[in-house]
N, CA, C and O of each residue as an XYZ file, in Angstrom:
772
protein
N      -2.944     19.245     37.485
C      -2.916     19.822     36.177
C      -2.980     18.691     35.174
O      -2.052     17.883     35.228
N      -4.098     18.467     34.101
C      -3.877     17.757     32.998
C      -3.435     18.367     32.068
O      -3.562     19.562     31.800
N      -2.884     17.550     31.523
C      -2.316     17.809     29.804
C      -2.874     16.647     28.960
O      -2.910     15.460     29.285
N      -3.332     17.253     27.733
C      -3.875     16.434     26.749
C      -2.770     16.721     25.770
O      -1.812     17.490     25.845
N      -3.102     16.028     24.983
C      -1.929     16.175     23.423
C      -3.118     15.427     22.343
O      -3.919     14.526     22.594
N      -2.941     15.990     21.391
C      -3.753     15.163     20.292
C      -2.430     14.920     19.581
O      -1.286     15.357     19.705
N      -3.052     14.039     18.776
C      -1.770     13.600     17.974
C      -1.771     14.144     15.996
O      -2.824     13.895     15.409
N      -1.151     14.511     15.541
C      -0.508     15.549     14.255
C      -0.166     14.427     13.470
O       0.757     13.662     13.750
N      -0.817     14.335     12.606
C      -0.268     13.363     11.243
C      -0.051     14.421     10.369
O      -0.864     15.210      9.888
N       1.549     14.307     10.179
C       2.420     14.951      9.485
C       2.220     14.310      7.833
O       2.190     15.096      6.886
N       2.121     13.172      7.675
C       1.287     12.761      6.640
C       0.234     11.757      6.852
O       0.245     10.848      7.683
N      -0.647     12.032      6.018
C      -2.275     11.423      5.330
C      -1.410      9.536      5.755
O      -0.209      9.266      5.733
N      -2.516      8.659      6.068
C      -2.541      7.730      5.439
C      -2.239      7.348      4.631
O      -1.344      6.509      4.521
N      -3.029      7.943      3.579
C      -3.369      7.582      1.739
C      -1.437      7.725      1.137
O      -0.805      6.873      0.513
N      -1.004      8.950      1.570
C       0.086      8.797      1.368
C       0.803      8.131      1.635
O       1.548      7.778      0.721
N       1.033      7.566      2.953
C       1.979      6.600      3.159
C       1.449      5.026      2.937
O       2.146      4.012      2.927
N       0.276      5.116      2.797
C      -0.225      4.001      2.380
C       0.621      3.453      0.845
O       1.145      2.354      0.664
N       0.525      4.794     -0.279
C       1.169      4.900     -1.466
C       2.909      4.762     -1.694
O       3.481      4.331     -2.694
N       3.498      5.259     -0.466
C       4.637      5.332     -0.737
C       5.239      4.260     -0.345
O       6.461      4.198     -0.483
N       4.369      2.952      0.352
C       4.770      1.626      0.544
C       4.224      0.644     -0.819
O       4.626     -0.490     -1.080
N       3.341      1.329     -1.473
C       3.262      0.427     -2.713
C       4.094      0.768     -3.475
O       4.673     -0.230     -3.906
N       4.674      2.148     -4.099
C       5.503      2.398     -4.628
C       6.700      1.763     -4.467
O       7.226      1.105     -5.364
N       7.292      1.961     -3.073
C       8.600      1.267     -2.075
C       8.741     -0.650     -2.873
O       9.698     -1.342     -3.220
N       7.489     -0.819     -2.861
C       6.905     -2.453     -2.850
C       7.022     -2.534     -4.956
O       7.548     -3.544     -5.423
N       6.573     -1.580     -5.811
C       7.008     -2.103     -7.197
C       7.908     -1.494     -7.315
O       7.867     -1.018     -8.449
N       9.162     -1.044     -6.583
C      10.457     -0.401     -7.007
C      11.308     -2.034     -6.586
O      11.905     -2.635     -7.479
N      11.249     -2.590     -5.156
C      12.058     -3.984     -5.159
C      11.015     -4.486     -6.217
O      11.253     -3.644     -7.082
N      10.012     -5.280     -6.763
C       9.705     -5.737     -7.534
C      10.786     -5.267     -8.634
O      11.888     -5.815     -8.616
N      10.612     -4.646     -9.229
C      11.186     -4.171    -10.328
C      12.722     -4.831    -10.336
O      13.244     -5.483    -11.239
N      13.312     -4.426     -8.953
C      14.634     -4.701     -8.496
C      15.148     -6.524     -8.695
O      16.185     -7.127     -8.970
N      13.399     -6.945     -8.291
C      13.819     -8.268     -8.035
C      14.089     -8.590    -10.103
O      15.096     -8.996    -10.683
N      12.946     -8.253    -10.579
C      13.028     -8.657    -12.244
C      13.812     -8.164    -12.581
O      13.698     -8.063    -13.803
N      15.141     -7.477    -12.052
C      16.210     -7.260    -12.937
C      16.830     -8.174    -13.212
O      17.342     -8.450    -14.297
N      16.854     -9.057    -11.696
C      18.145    -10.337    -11.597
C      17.744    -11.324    -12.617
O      18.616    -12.158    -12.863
N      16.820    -11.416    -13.164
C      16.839    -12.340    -14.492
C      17.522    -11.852    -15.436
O      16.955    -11.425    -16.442
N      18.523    -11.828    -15.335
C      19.153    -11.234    -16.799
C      20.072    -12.156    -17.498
O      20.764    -12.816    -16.723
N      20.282    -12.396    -18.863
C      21.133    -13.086    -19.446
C      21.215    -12.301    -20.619
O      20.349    -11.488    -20.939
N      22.492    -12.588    -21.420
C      22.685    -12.120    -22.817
C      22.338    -12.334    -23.715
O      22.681    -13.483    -23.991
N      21.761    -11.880    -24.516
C      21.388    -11.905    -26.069
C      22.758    -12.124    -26.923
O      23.799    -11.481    -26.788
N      22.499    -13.216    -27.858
C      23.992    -12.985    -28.636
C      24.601    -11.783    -28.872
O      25.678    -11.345    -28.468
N      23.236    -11.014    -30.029
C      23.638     -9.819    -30.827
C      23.461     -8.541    -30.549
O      23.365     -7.562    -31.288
N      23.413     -8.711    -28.877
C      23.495     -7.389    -28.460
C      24.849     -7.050    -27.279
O      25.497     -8.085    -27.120
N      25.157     -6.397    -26.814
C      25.555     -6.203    -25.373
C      23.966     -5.682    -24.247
O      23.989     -6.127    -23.099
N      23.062     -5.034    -24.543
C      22.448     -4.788    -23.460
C      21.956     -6.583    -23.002
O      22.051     -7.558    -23.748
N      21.386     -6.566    -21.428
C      21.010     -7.518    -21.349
C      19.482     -7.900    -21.698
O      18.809     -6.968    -22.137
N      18.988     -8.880    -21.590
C      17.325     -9.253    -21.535
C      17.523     -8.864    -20.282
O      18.690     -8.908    -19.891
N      16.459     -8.381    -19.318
C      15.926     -8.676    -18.111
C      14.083     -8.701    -17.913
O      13.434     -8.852    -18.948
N      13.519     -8.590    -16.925
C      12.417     -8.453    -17.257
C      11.868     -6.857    -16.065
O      10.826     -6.638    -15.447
N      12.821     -6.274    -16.172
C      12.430     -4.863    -15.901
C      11.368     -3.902    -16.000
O      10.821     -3.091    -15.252
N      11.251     -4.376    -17.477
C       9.839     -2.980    -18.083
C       8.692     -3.844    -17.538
O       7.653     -3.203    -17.378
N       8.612     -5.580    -17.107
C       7.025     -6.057    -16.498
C       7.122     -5.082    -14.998
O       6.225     -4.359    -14.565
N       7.912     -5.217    -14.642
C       7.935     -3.979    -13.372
C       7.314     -2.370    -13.629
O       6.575     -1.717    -12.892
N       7.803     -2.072    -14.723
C       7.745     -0.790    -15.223
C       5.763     -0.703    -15.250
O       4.945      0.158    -14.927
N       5.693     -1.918    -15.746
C       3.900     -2.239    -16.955
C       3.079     -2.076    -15.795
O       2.143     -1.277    -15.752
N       3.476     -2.946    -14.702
C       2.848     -3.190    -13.533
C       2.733     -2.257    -12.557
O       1.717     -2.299    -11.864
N       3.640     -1.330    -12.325
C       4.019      0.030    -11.730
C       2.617      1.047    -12.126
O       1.827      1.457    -11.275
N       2.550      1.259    -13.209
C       2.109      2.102    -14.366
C       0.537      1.706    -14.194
O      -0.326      2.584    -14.207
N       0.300      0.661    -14.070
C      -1.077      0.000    -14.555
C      -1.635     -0.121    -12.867
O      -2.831      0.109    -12.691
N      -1.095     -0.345    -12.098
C      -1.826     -0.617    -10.500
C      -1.842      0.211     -9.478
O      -2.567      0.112     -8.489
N      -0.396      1.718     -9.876
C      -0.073      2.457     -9.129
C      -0.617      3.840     -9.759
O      -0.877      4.845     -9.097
N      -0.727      3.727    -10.988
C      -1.162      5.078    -12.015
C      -0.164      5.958    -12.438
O       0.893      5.402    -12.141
N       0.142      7.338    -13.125
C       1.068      7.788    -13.283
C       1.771      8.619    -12.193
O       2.985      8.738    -12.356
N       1.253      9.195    -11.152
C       1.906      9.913    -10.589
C       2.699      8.854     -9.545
O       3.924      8.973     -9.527
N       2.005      7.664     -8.538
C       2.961      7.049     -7.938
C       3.725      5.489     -8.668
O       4.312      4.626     -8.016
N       3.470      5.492    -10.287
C       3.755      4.470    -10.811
C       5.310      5.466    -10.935
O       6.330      4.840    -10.645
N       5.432      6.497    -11.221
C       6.586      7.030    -11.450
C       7.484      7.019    -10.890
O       8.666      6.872    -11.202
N       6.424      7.353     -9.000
C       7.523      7.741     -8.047
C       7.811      6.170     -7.678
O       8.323      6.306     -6.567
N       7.791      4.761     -7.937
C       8.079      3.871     -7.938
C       9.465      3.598     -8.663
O      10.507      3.085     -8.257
N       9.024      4.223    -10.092
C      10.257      3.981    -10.926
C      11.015      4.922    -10.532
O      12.116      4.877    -11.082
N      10.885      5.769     -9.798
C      12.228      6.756     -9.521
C      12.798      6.234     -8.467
O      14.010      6.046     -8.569
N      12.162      5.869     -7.232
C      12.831      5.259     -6.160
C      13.420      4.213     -6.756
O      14.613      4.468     -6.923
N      13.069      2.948     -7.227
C      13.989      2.354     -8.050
C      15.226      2.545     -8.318
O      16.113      2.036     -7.633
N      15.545      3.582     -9.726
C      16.392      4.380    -10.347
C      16.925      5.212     -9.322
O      18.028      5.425     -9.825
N      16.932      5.885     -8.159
C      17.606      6.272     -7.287
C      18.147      5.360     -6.153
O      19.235      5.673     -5.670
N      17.587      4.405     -5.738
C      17.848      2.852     -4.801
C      19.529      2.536     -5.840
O      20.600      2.475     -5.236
N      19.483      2.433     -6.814
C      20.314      1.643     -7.842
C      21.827      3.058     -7.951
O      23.050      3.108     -7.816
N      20.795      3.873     -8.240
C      22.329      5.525     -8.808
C      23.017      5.031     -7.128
O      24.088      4.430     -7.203
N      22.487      5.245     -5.775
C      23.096      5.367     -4.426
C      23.766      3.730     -4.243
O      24.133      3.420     -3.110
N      23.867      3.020     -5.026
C      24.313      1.671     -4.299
C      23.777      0.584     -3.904
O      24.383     -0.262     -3.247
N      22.299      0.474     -4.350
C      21.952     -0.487     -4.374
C      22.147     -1.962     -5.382
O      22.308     -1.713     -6.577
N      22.146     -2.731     -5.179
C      22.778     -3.719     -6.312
C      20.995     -4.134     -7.144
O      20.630     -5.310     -7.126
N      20.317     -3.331     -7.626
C      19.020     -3.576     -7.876
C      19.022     -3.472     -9.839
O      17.991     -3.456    -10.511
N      20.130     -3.428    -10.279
C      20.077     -2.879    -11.512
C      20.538     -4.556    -12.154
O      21.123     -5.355    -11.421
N      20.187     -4.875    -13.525
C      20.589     -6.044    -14.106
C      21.983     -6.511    -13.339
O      22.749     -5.769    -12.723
N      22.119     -8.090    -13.561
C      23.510     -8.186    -12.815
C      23.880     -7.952    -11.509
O      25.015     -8.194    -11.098
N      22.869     -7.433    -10.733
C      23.191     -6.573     -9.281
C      24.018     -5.672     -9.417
O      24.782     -5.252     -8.549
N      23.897     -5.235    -10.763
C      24.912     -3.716    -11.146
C      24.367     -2.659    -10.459
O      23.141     -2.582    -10.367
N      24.995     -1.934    -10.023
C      24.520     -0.460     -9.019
C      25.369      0.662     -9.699
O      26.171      0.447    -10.608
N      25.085      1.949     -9.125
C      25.811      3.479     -9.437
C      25.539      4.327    -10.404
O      24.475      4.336    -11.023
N      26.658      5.232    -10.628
C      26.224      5.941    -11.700
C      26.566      5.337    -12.927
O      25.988      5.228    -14.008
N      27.873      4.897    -12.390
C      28.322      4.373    -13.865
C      27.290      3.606    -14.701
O      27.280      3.822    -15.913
N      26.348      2.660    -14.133
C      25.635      2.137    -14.534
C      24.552      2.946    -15.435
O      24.316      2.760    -16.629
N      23.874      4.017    -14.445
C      23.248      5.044    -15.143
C      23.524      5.630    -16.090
O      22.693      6.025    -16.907
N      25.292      5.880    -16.203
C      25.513      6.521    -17.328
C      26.966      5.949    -18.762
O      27.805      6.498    -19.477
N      26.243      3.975    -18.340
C      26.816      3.161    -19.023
C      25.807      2.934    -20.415
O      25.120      3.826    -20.913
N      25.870      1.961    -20.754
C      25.185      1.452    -22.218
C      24.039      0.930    -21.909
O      23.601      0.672    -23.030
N      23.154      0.554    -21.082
C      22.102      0.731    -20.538
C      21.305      1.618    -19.635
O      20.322      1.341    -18.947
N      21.938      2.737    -19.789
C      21.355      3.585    -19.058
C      20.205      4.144    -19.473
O      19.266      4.288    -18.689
N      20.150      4.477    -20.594
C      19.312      5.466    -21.492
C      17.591      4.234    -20.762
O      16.618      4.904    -20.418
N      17.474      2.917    -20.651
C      16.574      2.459    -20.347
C      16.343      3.061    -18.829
O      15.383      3.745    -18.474
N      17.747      2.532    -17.813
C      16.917      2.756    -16.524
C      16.142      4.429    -16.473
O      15.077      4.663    -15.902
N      16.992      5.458    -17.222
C      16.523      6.669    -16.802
C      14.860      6.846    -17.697
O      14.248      7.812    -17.241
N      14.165      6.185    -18.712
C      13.283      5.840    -19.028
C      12.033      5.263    -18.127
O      10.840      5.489    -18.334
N      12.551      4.532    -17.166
C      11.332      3.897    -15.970
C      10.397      4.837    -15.807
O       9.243      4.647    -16.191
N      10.771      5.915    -15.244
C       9.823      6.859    -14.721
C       8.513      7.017    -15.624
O       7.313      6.924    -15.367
N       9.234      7.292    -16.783
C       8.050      8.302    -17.845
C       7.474      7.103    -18.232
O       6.330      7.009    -18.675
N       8.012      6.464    -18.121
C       7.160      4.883    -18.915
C       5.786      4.428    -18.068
O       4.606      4.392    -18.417
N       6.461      4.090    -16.782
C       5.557      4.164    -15.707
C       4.404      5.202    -16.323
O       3.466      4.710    -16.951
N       4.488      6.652    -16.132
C       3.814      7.398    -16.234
C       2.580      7.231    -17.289
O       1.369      7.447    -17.310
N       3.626      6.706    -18.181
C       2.982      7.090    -19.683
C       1.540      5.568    -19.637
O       0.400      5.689    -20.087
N       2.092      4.364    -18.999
C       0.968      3.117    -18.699
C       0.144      4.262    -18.056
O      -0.667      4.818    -18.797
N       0.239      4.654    -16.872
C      -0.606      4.939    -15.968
C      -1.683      6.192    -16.355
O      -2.856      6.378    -16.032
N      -0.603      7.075    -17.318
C      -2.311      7.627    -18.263
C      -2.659      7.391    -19.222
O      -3.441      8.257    -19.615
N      -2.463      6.393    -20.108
C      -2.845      5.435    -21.094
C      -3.748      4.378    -20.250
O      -4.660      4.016    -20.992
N      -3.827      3.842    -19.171
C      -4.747      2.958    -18.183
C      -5.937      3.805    -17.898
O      -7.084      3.688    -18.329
N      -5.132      5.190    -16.610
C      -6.525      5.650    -16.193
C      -6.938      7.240    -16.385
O      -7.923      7.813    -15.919
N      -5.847      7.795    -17.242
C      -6.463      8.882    -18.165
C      -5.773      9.759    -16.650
O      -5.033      9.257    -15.804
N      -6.388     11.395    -16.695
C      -6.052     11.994    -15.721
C      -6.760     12.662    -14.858
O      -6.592     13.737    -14.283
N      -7.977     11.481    -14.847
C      -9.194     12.030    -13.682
C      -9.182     11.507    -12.661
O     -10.194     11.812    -12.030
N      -8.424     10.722    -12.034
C      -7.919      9.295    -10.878
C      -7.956      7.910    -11.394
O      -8.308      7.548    -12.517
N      -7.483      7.096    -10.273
C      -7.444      6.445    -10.171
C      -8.422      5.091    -11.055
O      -9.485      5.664    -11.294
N      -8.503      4.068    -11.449
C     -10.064      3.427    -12.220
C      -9.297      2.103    -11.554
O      -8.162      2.103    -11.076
N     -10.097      1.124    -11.636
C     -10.313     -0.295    -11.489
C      -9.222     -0.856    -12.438
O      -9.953     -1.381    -13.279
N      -7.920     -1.099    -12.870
C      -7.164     -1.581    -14.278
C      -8.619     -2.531    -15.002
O      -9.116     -2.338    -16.112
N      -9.006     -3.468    -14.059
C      -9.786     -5.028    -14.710
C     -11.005     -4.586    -15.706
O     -11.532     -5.297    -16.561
N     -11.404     -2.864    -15.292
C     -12.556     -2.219    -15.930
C     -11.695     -2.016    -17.141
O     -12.499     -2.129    -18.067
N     -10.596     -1.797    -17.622
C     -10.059     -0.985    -18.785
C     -10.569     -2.080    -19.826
O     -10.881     -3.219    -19.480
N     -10.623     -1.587    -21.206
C     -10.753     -2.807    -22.007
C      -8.805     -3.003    -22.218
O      -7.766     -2.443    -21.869
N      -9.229     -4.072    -22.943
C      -7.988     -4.789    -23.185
C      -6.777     -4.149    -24.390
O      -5.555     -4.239    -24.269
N      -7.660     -3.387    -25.741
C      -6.810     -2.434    -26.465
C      -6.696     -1.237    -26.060
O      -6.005     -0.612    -26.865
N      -7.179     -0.335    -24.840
C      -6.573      0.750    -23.987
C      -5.294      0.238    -22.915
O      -4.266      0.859    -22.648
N      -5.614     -0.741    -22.548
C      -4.040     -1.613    -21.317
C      -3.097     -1.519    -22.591
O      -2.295     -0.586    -22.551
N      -3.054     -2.489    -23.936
C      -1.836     -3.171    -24.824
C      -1.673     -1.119    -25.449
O      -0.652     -0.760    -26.036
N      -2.598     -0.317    -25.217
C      -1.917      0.750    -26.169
C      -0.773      1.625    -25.229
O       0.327      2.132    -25.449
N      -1.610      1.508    -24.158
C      -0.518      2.049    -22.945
C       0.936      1.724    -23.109
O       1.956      2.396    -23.263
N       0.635      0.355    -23.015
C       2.213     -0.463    -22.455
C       2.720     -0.502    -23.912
O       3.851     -0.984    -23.856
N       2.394     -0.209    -25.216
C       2.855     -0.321    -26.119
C       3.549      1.451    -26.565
O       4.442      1.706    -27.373
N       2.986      2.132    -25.959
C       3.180      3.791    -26.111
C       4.510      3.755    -24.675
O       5.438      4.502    -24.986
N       4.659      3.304    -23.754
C       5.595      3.246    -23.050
C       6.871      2.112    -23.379
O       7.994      2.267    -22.898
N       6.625      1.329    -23.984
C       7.531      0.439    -24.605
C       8.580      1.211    -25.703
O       9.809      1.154    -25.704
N       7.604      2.020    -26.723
C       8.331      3.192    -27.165
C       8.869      4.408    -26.878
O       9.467      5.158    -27.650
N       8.536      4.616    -25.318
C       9.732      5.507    -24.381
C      10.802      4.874    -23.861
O      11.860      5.467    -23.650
N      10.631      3.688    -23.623
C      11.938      2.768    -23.249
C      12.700      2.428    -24.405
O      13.888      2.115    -24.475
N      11.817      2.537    -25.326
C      13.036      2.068    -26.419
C      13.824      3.172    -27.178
O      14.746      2.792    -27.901
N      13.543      4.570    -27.084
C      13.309      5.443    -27.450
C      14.737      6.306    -26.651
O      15.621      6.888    -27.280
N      14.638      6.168    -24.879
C      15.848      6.255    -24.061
C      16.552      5.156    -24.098
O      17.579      5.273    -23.428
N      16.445      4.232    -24.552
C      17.374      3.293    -24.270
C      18.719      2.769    -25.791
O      19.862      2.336    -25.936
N      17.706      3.144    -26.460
C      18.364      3.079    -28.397
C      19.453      4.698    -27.980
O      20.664      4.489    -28.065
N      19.099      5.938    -27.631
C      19.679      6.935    -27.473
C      20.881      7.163    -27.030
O      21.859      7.705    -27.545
N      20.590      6.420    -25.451
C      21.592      6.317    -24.692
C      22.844      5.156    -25.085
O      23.999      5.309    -24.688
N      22.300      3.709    -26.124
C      23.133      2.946    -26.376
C      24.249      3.491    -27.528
O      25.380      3.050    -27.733
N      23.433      4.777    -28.315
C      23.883      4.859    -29.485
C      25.102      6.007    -28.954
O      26.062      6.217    -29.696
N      25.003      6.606    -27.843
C      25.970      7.744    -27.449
C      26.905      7.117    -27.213
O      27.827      7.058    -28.027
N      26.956      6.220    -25.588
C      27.697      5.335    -24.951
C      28.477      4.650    -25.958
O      29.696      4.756    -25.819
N      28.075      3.998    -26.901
C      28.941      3.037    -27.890
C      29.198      4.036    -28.996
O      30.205      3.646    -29.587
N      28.774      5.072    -29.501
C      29.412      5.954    -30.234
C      28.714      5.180    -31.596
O      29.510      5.034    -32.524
N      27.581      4.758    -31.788
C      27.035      4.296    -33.069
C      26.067      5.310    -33.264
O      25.683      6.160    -32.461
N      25.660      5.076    -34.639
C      24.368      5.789    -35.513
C      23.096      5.049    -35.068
O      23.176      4.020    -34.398
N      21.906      5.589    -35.452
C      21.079      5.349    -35.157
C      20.326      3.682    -35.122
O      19.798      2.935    -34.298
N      20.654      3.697    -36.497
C      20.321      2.606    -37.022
C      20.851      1.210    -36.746
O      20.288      0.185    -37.131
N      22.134      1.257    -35.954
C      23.057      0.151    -35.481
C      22.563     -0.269    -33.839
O      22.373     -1.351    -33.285
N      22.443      1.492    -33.280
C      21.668      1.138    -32.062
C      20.205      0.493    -32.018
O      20.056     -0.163    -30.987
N      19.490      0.496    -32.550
C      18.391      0.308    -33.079
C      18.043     -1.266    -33.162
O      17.009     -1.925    -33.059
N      19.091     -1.486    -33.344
C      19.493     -3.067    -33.840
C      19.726     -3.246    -32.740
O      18.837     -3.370    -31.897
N      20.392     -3.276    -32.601
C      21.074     -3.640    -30.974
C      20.372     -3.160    -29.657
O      20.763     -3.917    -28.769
N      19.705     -2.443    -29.262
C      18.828     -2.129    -28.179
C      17.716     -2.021    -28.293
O      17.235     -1.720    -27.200
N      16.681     -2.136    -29.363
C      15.403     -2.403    -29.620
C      14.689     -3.714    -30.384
O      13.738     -4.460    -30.150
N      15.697     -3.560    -31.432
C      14.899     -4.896    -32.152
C      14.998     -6.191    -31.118
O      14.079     -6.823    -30.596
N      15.991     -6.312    -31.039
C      16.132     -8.091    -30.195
C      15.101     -7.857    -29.143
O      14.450     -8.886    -28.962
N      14.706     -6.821    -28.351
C      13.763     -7.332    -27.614
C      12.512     -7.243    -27.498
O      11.966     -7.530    -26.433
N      11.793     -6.808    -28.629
C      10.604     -6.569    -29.316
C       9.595     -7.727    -29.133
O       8.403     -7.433    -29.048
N      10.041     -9.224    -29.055
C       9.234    -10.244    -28.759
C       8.818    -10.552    -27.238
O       7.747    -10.961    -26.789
N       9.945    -10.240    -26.635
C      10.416     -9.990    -25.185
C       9.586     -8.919    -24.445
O       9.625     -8.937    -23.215
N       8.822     -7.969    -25.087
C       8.386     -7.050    -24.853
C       6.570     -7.450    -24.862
O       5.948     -6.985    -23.907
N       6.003     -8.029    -25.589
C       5.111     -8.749    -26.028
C       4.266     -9.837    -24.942
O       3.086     -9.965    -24.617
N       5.577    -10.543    -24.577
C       5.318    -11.817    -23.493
C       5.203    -10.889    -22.114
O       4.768    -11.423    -21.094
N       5.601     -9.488    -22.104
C       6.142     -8.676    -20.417
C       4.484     -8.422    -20.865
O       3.740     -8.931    -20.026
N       3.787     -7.787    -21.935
C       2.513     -7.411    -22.012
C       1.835     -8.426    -21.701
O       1.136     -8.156    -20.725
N       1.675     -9.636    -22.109
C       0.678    -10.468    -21.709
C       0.415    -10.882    -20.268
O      -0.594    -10.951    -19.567
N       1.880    -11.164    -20.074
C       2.121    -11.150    -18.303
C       1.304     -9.867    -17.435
O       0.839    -10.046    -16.309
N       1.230     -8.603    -18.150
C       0.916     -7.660    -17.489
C      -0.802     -7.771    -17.559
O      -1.401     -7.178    -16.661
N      -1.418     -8.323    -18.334
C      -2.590     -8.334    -19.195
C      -2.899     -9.679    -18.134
O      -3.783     -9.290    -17.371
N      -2.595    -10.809    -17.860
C      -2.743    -11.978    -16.835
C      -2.865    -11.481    -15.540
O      -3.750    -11.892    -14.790
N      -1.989    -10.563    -15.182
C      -1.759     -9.730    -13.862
C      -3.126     -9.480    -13.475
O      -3.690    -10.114    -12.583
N      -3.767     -8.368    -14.285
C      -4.392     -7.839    -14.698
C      -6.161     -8.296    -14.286
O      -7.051     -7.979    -13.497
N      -5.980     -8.933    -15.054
C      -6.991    -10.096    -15.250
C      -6.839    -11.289    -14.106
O      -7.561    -12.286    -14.096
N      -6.214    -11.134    -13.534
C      -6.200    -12.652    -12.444
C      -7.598    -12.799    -11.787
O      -8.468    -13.531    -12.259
N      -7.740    -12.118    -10.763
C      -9.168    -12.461    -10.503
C     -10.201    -12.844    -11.521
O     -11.018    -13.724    -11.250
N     -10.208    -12.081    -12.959
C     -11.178    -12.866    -13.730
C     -11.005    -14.455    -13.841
O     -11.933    -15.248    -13.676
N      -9.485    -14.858    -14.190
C      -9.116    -15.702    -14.469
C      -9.162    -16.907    -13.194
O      -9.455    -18.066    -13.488
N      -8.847    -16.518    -11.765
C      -9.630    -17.579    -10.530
C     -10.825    -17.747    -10.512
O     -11.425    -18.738    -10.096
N     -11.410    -16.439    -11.126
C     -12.951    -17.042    -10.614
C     -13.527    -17.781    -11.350
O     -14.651    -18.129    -10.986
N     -12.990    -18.316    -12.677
C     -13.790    -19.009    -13.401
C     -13.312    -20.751    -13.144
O     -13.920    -21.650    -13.725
């Protein structure tokens, strides 16, 4: 008596192909937290988080640039030490920086259809250069947007104090994560010459 068996892929390739790049800019992300130091005039920290976020958004697109930033943001809520500081939990989530981490996702999102619109996937290196800076500049204002919100609850300030304190100081900071993302971007142009 033979028996054959074929074998059942419970998932596609393509998918798991995706959910290891995702897996792959969520530690990225994790790793650019650990740069963190203080700003005098704030309590949140600098880190370089949102180039994770830019890069997520811009190479992965919106639907798995998201699920990047969510694995992330869920790696960190369960205990991972992946958050600024090697801070982990909820508390973290639902400390004075939170309003940013819970922001990753949509930010992600928001690069990834500001990059490649919502017909698939495109080449990033094909985009011109003021469709990439409008993206990451339209998601810069969802991060700043959850993150001014969440600082202004947590610390019990008005708008305008949070504002100060969780957006302005890192507005230049935000600028240099774009160019970095824009170099990224562009690298192969930039070896081959």
């Amino acid at each position: 008596m033979s028996t054959t068996t074929d074998g059942v892929d419970l998932v596609g390739d393509e998918v798991v192909a995706n959910v290891a790049r995702a897996a792959l800019f969520a530690a990225l992300t994790g790793v650019f937290a650990q740069v963190a130091f203080q700003l005098p005039l704030t309590p949140v920290p600098f880190t370089l988080q949102v180039l994770g976020v830019f890069l997520a958004g811009v190479f992965l697109g919106p639907v798995w640039g998201a699920g990047a930033m969510t694995l992330y943001v869920v790696a960190g809520a369960v205990g991972v030490p992946v958050y600024a500081y090697g801070a982990a939990g909820l508390g973290t989530l639902f400390g004075q920086w939170g309003g940013y981490l819970w922001s990753y996702p949509l930010a992600a999102a928001t690069v990834g259809v500001g990059v490649h619109g919502s017909d698939g996937l495109v080449d990033p290196d094909d985009v011109g250069l003021a469709r990439l800076l409008a993206a990451m500049t339209a998601a810069t204002l969802v991060v700043y947007a959850f993150g001014t919100a969440g600082y202004a609850l947590v610390a019990d300030v008005g708008v305008v104090p949070a504002l100060l304190a969780a957006a302005v100081p890192f507005v230049p900071s935000e600028a240099l994560k774009m160019a970095a993302t824009v170099a990224a971007v562009r690298s192969d142009d930039i070896v081959a010459r």
